[in-house]
C-alpha positions, 0 to 999 in steps of 0.5 A: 168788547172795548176797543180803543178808548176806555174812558167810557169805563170809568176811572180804573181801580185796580189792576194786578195778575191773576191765574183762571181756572180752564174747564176745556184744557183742565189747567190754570191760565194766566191773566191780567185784570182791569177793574174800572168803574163800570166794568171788569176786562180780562185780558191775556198779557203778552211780552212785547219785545219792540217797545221793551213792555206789554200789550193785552189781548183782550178776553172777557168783559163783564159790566159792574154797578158803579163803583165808588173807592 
């Protein structure tokens, strides 16, 4: 799990919403994705009403070779 400084994952790449398939609750569930040079993070995107944005909750990570654009 990566918490705090995500400098040690590389440059990010790409970014964008998606929608994950859930075996346990037989539904789609929403997601946000992070694709950095070393690894890909998960996360549950969250409103946050105090600084009028988003916070992410992070779900899963998975390490990737390095990545070149």
């Amino acid at each position: 799990m990566v918490q705090g400084d995500l400098s040690s994952l590389g440059r990010l790449m790409m970014q964008g919403d998606l929608e994950v398939w859930s075996d346990r609750k037989k539904d789609r569930l929403p997601r946000h994705v992070f694709l950095y040079e070393r690894c890909f993070l998960l996360c549950k995107k969250k409103r946050d009403e105090a600084n009028d944005g988003h916070v992410y909750s992070y779900k899963l990570s998975i390490q990737v070779g390095y990545m070149h654009r």
